[in-house]
C-alpha positions as CSV (number, residue, x, y, z in Angstrom):
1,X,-29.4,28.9,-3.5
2,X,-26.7,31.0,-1.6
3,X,-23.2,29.1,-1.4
4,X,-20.2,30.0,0.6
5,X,-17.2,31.3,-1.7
6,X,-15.8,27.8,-1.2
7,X,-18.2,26.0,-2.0
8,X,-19.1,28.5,-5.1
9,X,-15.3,28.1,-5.9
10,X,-16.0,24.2,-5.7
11,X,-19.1,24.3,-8.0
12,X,-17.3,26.3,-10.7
13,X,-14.2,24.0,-10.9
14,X,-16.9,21.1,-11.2
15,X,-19.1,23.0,-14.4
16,X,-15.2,23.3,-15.6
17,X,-14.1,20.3,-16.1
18,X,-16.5,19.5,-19.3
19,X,-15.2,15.9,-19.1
20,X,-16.6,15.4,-16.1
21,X,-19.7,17.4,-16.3
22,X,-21.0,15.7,-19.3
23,X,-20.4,12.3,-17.9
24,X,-22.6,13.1,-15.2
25,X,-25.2,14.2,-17.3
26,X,-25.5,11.2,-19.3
27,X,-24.5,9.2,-16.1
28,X,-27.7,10.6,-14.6
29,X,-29.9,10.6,-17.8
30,X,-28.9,6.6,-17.9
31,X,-29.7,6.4,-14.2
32,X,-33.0,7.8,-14.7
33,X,-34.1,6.0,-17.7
34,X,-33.0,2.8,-15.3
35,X,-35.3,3.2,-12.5
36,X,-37.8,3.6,-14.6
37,X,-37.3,0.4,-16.2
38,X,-40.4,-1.2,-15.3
39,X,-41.9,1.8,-17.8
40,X,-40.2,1.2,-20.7
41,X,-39.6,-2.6,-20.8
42,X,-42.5,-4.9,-19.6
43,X,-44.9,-7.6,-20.6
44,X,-47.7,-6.2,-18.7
45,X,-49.8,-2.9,-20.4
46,X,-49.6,0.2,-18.4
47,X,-53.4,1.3,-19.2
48,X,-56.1,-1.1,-20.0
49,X,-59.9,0.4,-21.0
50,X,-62.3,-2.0,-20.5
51,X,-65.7,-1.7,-20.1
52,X,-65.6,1.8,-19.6
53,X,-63.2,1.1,-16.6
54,X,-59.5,1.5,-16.2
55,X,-56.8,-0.8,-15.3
56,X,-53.2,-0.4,-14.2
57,X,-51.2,-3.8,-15.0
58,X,-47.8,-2.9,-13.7
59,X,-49.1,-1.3,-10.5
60,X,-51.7,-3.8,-9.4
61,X,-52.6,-7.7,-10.7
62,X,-55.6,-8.6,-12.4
63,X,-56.9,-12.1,-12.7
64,X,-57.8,-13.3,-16.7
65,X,-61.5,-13.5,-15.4
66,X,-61.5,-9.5,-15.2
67,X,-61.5,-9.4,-18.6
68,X,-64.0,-11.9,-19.7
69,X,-61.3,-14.9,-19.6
70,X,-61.3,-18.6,-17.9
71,X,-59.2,-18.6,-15.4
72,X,-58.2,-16.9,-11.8
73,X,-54.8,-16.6,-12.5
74,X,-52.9,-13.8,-13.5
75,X,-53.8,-12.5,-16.9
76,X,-50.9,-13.4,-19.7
77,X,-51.3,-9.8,-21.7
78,X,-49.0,-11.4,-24.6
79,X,-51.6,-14.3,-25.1
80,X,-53.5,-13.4,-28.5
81,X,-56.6,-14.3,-26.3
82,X,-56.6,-12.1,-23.7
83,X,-55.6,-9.6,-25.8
84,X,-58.7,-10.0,-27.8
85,X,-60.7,-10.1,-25.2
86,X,-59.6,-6.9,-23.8
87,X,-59.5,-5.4,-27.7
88,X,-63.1,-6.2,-28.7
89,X,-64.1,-3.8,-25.3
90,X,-61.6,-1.7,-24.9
91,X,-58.2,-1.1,-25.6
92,X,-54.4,-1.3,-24.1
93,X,-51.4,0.6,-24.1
94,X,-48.2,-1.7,-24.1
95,X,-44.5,-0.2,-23.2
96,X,-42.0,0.9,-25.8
97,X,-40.4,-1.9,-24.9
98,X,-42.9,-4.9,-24.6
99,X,-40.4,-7.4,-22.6
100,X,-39.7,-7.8,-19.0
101,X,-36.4,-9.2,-18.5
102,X,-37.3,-12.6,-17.8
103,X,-40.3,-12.3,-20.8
104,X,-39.7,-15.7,-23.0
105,X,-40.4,-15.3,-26.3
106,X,-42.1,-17.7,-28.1
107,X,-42.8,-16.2,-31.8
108,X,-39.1,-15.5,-33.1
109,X,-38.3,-16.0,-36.8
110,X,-35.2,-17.5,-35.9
111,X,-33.7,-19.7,-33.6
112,X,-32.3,-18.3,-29.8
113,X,-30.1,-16.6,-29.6
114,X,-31.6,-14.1,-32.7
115,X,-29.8,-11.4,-34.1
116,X,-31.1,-8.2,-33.6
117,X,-34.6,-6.9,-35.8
118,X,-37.5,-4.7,-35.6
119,X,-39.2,-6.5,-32.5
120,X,-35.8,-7.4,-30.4
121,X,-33.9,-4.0,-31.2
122,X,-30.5,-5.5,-29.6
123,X,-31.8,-9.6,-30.2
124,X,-32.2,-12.3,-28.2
125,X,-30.0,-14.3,-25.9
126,X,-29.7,-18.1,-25.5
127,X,-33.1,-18.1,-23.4
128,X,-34.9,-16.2,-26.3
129,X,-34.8,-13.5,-23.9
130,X,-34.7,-9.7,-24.8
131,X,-31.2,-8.1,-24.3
132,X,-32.7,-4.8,-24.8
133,X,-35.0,-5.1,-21.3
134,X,-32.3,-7.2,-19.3
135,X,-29.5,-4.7,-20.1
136,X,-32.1,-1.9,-18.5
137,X,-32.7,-3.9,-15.9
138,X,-29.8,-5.1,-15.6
139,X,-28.2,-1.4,-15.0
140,X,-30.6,-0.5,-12.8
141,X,-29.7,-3.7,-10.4
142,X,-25.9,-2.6,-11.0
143,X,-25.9,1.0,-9.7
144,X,-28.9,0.6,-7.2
145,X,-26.2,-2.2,-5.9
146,X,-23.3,0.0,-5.8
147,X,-24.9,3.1,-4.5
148,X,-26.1,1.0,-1.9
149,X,-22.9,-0.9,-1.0
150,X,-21.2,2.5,-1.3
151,X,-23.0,4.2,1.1
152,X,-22.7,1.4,4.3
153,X,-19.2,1.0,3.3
154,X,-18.7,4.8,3.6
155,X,-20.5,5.2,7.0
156,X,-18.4,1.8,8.4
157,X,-14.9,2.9,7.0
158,X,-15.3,6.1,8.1
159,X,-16.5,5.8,11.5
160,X,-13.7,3.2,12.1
161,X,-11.4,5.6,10.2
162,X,-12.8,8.5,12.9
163,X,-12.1,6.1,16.2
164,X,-9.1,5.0,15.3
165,X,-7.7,8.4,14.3
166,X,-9.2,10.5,17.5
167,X,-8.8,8.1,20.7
168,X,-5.2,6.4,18.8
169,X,-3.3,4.5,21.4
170,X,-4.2,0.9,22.1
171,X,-7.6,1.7,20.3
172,X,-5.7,2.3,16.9
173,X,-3.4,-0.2,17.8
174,X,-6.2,-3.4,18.3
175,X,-8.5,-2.0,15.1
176,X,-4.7,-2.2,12.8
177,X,-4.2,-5.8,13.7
178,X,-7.7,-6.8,13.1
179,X,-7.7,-5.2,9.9
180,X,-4.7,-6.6,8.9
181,X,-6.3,-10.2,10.0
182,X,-9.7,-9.5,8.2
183,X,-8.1,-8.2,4.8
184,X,-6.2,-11.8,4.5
185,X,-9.4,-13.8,4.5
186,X,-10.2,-14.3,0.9
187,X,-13.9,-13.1,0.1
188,X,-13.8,-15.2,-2.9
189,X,-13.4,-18.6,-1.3
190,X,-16.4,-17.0,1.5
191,X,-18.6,-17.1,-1.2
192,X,-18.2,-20.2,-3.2
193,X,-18.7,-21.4,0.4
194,X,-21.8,-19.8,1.1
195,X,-23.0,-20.6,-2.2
196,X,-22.6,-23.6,-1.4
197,X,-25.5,-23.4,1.6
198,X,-27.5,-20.9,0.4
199,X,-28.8,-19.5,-2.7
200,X,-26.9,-16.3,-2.8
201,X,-29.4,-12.7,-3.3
202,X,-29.4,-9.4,-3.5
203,X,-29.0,-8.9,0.2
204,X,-26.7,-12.2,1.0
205,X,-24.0,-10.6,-2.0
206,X,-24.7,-7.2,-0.2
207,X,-23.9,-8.0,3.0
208,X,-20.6,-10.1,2.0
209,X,-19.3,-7.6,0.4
210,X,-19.8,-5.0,3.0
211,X,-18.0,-7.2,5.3
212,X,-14.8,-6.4,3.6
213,X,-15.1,-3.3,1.6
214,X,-15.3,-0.6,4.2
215,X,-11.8,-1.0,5.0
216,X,-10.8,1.0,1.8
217,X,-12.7,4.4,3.7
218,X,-10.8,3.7,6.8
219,X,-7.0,4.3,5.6
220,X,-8.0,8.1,4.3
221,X,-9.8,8.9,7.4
222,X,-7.7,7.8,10.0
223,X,-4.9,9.9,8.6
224,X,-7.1,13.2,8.6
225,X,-7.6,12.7,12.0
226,X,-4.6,11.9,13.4
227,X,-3.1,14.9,11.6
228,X,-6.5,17.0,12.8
229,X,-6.9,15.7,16.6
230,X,-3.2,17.5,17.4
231,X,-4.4,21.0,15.9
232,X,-5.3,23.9,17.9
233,X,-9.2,24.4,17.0
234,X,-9.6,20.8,19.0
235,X,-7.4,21.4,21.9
236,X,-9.4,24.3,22.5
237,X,-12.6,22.7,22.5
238,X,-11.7,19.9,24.4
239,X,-10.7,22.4,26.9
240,X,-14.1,24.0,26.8
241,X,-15.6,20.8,27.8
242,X,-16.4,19.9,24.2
243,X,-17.7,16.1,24.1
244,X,-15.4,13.9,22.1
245,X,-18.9,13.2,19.8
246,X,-19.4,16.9,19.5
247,X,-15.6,17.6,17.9
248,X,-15.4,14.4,15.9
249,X,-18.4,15.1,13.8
250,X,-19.0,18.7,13.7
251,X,-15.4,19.8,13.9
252,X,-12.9,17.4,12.6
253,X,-15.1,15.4,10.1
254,X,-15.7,17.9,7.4
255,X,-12.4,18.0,6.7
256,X,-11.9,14.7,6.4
257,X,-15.4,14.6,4.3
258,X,-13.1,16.2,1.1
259,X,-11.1,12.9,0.7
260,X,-13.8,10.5,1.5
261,X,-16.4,12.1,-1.4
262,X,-13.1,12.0,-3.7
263,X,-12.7,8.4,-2.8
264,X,-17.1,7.6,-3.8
265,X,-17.0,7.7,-7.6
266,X,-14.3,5.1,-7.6
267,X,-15.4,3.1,-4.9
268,X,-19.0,2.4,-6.7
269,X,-16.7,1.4,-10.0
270,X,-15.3,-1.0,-7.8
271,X,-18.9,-2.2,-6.0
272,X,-20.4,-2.5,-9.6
273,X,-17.5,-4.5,-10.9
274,X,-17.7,-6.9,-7.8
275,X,-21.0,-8.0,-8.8
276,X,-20.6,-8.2,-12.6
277,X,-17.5,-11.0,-11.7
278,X,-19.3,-12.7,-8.9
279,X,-22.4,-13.3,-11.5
280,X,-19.5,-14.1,-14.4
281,X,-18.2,-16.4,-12.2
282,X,-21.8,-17.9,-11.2
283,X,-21.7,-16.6,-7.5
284,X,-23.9,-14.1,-7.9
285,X,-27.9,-13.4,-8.6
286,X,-29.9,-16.1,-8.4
287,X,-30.2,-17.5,-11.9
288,X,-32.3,-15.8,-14.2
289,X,-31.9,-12.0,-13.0
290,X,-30.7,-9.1,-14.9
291,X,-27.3,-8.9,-14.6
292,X,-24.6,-7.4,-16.8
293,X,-22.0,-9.7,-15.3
294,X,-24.8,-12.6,-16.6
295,X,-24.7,-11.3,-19.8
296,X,-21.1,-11.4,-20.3
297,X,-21.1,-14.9,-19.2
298,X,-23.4,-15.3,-22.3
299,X,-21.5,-13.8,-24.9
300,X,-18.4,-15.8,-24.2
301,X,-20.5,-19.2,-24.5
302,X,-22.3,-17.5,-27.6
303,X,-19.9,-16.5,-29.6
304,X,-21.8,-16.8,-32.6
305,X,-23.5,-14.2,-31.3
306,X,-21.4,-11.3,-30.8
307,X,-24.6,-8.6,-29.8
308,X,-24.6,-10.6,-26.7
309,X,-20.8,-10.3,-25.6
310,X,-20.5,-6.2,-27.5
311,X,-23.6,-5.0,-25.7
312,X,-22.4,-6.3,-22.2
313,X,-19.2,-5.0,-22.9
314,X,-19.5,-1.7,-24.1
315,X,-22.4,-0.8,-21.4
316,X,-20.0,-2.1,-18.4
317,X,-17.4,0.1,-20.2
318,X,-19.4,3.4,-21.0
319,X,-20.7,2.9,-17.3
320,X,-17.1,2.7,-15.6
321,X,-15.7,5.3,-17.7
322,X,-18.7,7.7,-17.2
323,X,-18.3,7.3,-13.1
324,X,-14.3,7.6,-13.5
325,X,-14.7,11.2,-15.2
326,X,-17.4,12.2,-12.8
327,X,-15.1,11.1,-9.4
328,X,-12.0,12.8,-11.9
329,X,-14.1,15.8,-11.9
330,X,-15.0,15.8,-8.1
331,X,-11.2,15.6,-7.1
332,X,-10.4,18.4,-9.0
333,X,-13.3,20.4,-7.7
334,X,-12.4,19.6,-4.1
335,X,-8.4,20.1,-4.5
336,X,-7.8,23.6,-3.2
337,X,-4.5,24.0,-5.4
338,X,-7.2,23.5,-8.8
339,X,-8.5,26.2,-10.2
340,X,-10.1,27.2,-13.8
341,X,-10.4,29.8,-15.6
């Protein structure tokens, strides 16, 4: 791959910062292992041989009758038996992992929640639930969340940011004053109302939350182009006939691109820690999904059993801290004064 000396400049300041580098590593390596969570930690086999045929639980859904069982419903694979059933014909391979994140388990030695042993590596919570599974899940729902609120927010704020900065006048002047009129309206209180008529989702949180944090993007990119729009490269083109489209995206946005990717790493910190408060505070998934934010919730009313309150904790904290080095790492390898050696 054949980079331009900045961008080769850019690269090499990135692999210097060790910090960063290796918290993106394991950043990504956590990521990965995340997505494929439905792999690793389910109550459903991923091959069945039966009959000479073979079956693919976690993909498709089989009814109990495919197996030789009674009924038409979906086939329980932790029942003792179904799994003889499919045993004396075959044979099943079950995930490292053999919880979903809503799996109840019925067979514990010990009251819920149950320490951690041999079968529930990090125990149980208070719904004899596996921590291990929902903290995987869990995760995955966390970053897949900020990634995606990060992304709308970014193209919002920084179109806003663009318009503002490049047209200016009464245009700037009408998007400050609604601004300053939309950051007063406390998105708290807008969704303990909305809780209040509908059952909050994925989507419903989503969409909230987008309503108010694009306005962090628009700040940083306004500023590049006010300070850009007056320079000589964009007089000239606007007296070449230029369209005002043309210039503000292929001309004045890359360098206002620098600041706004500085500005991501931090910005998903914030986005993940949004949703791990809302479900804290009970105004977030729907009751029963994998949520870090849940799972703190649980070790504060458990505190007899501190795995539940330690494992939420120190995976929100190793998950912060890894995308603080990585966006640490970013700035210095887009600051032009940085260099390493």
């Amino acid at each position: 791959m054949n980079l331009s000396p900045l961008n080769q400049r850019r690269l090499n300041n990135f692999i210097s910062n060790k910090r960063g580098l290796y918290s993106f590593w394991i950043f990504f390596i956590l990521f990965f292992i995340s997505i494929l969570a439905d792999f690793i930690a389910n109550d459903k086999p991923l091959l069945i041989k039966y009959n000479q045929d073979y079956y693919y639980p976690i993909i498709n859904t089989y009814p109990e009758t495919k197996f030789g069982g009674d009924f038409e419903t979906e086939a329980d694979y932790r029942d003792p038996y179904v799994k003889k059933l499919i045993e004396d014909k075959g044979w099943m391979i079950m995930p490292i992992i053999p919880y979903s994140y809503n799996t109840i388990i019925r067979d514990l030695e010990l009251p819920a929640p149950s320490p951690p042993s041999k079968k529930n590596w990090l125990g149980t919570d208070d719904q004899a639930r596996d921590v291990l599974a929902r903290l995987i899940y869990g995760f995955r729902i966390s970053i897949l969340f900020g990634f995606t609120l990060t992304f709308f927010s970014m193209i919002i704020g920084v179109s806003a940011g663009a318009i503002q900065g490049y047209f200016g006048g009464k245009i700037d002047l009408f998007f400050q004053r609604f601004m300053e009129i939309w950051s007063a309206i406390p998105t708290l209180y807008v969704l303990i109302i909305l809780a209040s008529i509908v059952q909050p989702n994925f989507w419903w949180l989503l969409i909230i939350l987008l309503l108010f944090s694009w306005m962090g993007y628009v700040g940083v990119v306004r500023a590049e182009f006010l300070r850009a729009r007056n320079l000589d490269y964009v007089r000239a083109a606007k007296s070449l006939g230029v369209s005002n489209t043309t210039i503000m995206l292929r001309h004045m946005l890359p360098n206002a691109t620098v600041a706004t990717i500085t500005f991501l790493p931090f910005s998903l910190s914030a986005s993940v820690t949004a949703l791990s408060g809302l479900d804290f505070l009970g105004f977030g998934l729907p009751p029963g999904s994998a949520s870090l934010g849940e799972m703190v919730n649980q070790g504060r009313n458990n505190l007899q059993a501190p795995w539940l309150g330690l494992t939420s904790f120190f995976t929100l904290g190793l998950m912060l801290g890894l995308l603080v080095f990585v966006g640490e790492a970013i700035r210095d390898a887009l600051d032009p004064r940085k260099t390493f050696k």
